[in-house]
N, C-alpha and C positions, 0 to 999 in steps of 0.2 A: 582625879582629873586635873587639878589645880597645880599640881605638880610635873606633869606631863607637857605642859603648856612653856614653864621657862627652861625646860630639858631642850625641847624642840626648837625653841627659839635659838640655845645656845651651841644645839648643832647645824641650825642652817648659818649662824655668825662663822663657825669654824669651818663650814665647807666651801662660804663664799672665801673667809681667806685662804685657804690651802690653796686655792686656784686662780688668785690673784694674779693681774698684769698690768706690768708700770709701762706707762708711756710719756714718753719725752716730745715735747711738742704737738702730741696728738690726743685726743680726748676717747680713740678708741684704738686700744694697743690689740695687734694682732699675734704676738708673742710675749711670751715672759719678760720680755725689754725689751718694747719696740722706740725705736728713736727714727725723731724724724729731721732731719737735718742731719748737720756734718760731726762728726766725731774725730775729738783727739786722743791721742795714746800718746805714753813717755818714749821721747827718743835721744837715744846716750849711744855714746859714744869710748871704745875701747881700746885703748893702745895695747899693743901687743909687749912683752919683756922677755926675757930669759926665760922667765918661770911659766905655767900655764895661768893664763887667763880664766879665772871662774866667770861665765856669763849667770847671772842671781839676779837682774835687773833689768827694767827696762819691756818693750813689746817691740820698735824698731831699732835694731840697734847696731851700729857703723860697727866698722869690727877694720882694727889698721895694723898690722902686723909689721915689725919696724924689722925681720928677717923671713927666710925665707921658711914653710914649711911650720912657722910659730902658732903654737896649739890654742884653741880660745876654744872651752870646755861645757857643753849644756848643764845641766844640773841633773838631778838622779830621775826619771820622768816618772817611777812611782809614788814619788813626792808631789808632783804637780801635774796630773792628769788635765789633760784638755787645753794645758798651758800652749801658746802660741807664738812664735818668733819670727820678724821677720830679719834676715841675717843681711848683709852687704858689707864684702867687702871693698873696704874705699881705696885699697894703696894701688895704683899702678905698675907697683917695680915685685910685690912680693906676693907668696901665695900662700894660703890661712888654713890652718888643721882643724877643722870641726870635729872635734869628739865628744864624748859621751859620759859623765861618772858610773854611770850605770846603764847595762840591755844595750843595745844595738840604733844604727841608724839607719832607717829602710830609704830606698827610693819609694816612690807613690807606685802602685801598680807590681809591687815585686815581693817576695817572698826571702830572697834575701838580701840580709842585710850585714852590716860592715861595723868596725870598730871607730871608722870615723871616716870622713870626708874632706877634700881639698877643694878650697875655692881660689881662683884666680882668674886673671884679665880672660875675659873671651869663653871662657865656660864655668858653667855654676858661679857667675858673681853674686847674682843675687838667691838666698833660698827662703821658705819660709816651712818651719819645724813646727812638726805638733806633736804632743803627748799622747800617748794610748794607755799612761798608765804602766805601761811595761817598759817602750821603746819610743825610737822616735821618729817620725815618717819627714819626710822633707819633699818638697815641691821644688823643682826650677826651674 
């Protein structure tokens, strides 16, 4: 019986952590990471060149393409499921090739999808890319 007592003990210690929830400014989180107050994320900035543009960095990230139609490239999205980006492009005069190293890029709501996407003045300037682990779905 003496033995059954710190078993018990050291499975109620493991099942209050497995279900653990951090909160930020709040003393009673209602998610796995609840924050209460304002939050920053990294935001960079991409000049476009000759060559493609790897996107590897960053969560908002300017995107300036110094020609027209110059690639600026997601990363492989079964590498980094649930990864999130918000894209914008900032040039006025030129318009930015979003593609893919790997799987496809969906519109939200669609079933197909495309090898890459065009952002310029007046449609799709701004988008924001999420991983499925496979593909990439985009909002705009």
């Amino acid at each position: 019986m003496l033995i059954s007592v710190p078993i018990s003990a050291l499975l109620l210690l493991i099942a209050t952590a497995s279900y653990s929830q951090v909160g930020i400014n709040t003393i009673t989180p209602l998610s796995t990471l609840d924050v209460n107050g304002n939050m920053s994320v990294k935001v960079i900035t991409l000049t476009g060149s000759g060559a493609i543009t790897s996107i590897s960095d960053g969560v908002y990230i300017s995107i300036n393409p110094q020609g027209t139609n110059q690639e600026f490239q997601l990363p492989n999205p079964a590498t980094y499921p649930g990864r999130m980006y918000f894209i914008r492009n900032i040039n006025n005069s030129y318009t930015a090739q979003l593609s893919t190293v790997s799987g496809l890029i969906f519109p939200k709501s669609s079933t197909t999808g495309s090898a890459q996407i065009y952002m310029w003045e007046g449609n799709r300037r701004s988008v924001i890319v999420v991983s499925d682990g496979s593909n990439w779905t985009y909002f705009d």
